[in-house]
N, C-alpha and C positions, 0 to 999 in steps of 0.2 A: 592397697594391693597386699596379697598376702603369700605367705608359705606355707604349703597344706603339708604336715609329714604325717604318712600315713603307716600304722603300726599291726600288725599283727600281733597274736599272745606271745609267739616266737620274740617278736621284736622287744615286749615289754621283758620276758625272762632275760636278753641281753642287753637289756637298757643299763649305763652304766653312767658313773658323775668320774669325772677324772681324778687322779691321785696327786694331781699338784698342778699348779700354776703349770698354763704352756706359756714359754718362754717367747715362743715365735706370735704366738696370735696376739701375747701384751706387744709384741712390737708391733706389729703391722697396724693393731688397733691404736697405740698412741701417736702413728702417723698422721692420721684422720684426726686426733687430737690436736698434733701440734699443726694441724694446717689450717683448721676450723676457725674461722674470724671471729666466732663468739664464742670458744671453749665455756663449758659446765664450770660453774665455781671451784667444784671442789678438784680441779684437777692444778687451778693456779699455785699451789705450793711447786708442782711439776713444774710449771710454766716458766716459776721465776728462776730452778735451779736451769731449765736448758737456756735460759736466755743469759744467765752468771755465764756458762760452759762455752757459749757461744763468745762472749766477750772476748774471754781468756786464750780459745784457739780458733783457729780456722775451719771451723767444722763445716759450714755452707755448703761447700763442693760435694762433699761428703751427702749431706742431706736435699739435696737436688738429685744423687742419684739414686736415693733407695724412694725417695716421691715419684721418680718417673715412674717406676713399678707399680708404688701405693699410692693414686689420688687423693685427693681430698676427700671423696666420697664414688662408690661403685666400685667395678669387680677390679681385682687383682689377681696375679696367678696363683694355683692353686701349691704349686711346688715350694712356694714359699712357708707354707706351713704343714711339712711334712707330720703325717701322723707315726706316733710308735715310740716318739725322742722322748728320754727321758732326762735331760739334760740342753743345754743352747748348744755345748759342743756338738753335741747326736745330731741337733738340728743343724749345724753348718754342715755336718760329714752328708746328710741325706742330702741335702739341698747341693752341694758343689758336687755330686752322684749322681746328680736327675739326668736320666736318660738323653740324650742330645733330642732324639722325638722329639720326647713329654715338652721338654724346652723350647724346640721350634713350633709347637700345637701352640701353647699355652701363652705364647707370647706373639703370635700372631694374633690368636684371638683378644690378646691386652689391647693390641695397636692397628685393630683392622680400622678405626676412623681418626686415625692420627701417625704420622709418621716416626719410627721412632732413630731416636739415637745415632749412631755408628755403634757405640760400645755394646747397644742392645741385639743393633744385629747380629755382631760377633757374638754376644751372648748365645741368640740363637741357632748360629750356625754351631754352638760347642766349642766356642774359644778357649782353652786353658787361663790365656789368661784374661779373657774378660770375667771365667767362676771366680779367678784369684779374687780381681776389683771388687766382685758383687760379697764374695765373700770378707772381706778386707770392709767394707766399707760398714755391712750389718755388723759385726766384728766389735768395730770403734762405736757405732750409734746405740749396741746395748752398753756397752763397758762404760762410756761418757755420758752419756743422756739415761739409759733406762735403769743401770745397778742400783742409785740411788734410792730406788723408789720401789727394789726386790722386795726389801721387809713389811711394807706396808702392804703391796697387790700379796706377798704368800700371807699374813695372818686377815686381810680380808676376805680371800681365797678359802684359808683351812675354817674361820666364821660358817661361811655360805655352806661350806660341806659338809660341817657339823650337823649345821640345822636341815641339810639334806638326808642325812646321814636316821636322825630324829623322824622324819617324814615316812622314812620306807620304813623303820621299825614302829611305828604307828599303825599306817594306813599300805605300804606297800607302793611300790611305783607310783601307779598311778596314783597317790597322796601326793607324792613330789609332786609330778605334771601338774597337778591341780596347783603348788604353791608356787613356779615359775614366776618371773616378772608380768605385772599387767600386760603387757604386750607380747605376751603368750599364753593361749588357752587351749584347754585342754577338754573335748569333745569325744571320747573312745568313738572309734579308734584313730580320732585325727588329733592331731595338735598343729596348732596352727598359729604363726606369729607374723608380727608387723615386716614387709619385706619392703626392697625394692620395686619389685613387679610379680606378677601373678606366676606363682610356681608350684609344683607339685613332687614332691619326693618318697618313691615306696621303699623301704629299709628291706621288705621281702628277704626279710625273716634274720638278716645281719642285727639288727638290734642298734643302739646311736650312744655314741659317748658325747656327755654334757659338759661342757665346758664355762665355769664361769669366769668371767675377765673382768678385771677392774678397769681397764680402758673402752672399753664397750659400753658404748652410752642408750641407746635408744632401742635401735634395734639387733636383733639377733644377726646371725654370722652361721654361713654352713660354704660349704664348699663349693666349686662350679660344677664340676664333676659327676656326675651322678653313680660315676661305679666306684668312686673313692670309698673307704673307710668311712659312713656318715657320722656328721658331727655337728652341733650347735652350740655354737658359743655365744653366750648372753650376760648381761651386766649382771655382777656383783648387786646385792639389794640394795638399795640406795637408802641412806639412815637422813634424819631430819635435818632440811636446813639450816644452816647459819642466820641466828636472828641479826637484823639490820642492826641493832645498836644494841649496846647491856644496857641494865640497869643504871641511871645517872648514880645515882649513891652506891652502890657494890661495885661499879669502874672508879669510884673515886678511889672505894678503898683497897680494890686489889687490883686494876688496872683494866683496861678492855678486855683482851686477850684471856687473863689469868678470871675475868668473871665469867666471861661465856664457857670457858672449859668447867666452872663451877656447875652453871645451868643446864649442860649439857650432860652433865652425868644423871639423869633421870629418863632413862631405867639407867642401873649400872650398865660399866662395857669396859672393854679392851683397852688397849693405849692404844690399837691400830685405829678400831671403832670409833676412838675420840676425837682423831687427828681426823678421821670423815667427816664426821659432824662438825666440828669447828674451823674446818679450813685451811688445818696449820699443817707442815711437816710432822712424823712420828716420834721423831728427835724435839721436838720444843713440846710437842702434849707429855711426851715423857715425863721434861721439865718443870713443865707448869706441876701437874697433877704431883713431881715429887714436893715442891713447896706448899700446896694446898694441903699432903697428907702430912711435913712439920707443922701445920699449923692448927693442924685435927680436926679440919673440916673435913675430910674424905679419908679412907680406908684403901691398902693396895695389897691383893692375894694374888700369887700364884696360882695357878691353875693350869700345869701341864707347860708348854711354852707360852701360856699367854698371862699377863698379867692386869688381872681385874680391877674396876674400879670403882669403888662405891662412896655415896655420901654419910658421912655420921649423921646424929640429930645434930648437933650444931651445923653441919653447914647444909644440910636439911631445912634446916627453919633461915636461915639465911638465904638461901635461893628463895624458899617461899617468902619470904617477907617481901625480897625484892623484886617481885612481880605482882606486889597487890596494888 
């Protein structure tokens, strides 16, 4: 099944990539994360901080009721990820603001084959304080579960829109669209990605803000809405697997962990980019990679906020050795 978005020249002059991380769509989308029975490798450093978080407080209740909203998988309301916010603040003010309507539409259509809640219904009827609850509860599940994980989704976030960035000064929009993830392609004037079920979206002549998400796994994300603000939000580029094992002899001598982060720097990259590929939090590739650069196997440059990472010949010939 697909999503057909169909573009005018209009649409392509307002085609736009967003100017930072949305706050709200990393959340909605690492719901579908933490509920997923086989979560993606590279998200279990997440996994293991909200399961620590979990131990330590009572958060369960809490996260029962922002899933009743976000399932594991399929639509969710759209008010939840208000367009415009420049900030999560902006986005609680828009969201505890939504229209009593939009609220009673949006969540009926949530729960027309499922009954929902009491607190939902009060939600819907515009309960003061069931917004307080809803608001109160997203609140705790960014500040406890998702902060952690800000630094890494913003410099894989500013990566992607670099290189987006590169694209249109290349080739011009339609460059971008052609570089999208595989499971987005680009046909003037359609583009067209992996959906839930067969849809069709005309921008007629609004133009569509891009959003890349680091919790967005598979498929793309747009709105239910069709006269909202358009918008698609799609994964972060996914960098190389974590190899199953290091090298027997270069784990011997710098450990599993501290070898693969050696291996992994080909081509250089980021600290964020390294913590992808190797699986680890942004805090321990840090770490590693500052002992690998004492010991003059690698090189570490600034570069604006982001700090690069490269191999010398010494730990050049060292990764290559230990893979002949």
């Amino acid at each position: 099944m697909r999503l057909h978005i169909h573009f005018t020249a209009d649409d392509l002059a307002r085609t736009t990539v967003a100017a930072r991380p949305d706050d709200m769509w990393e959340l909605v989308n690492s719901l579908h994360i933490l509920q997923n029975p086989r979560p993606p490798a590279e998200y279990r450093p997440w996994l293991r901080h909200v399961r620590t978080r979990l131990a330590g407080r009572d958060l369960r209740a809490l996260i029962r009721y922002v899933t009743t909203l976000v399932p594991c998988r399929g639509d969710f309301p759209d008010f939840l990820t208000p367009s415009g916010a420049d900030s999560f603040s902006t986005s609680l003010d828009l969201i505890h603001t939504t229209p009593a309507a939009r609220l009673r539409d949006e969540l009926a259509t949530q729960f027309r084959r499922r009954t929902p809640p009491p607190w939902v219904r009060r939600l819907a009827d515009g309960d003061p304080c069931a917004r307080g609850e809803l608001r109160s509860a997203l609140t705790t599940y960014f500040h406890e579960l998702l902060a952690p994980q800000l630094p890494l989704i913003g410099e894989t976030f500013h990566l992607e829109r670099a290189q987006h960035s590169r694209d249109i000064l290349e080739g011009g929009v339609e460059q971008l669209l052609h570089t999208l993830p595989p499971s987005i392609r680009w046909t003037s004037p359609t583009l067209t990605a992996e959906y839930p079920r067969d849809r069709d979206l005309h921008l007629d002549g609004r133009g569509i803000t891009l959003v890349p998400s680091f919790f967005c796994t598979k498929s793309p994300v747009t709105l239910i809405n069709p006269g909202l603000p358009p918008v698609l939000v799609y994964p972060v580029a996914r960098r190389r697997p974590l190899p199953a094992t290091a090298p027997e002899g270069l784990a011997d001598l710098l450990g599993r962990t501290r070898a693969l982060v050696l291996q992994a720097l080909t081509p250089p990259c980021s600290t964020g980019e390294l913590a992808l590929r190797t699986g680890v939090s942004i805090g321990t590739a840090s770490k590693h990679a500052t002992v690998l650069r004492n010991a003059g196997l690698i090189t570490s440059t600034r570069r604006g906020c982001l700090m690069l990472h490269a191999l010398t010949p010494l730990g050049c010939e060292l990764a290559r050795r230990s893979i002949r």
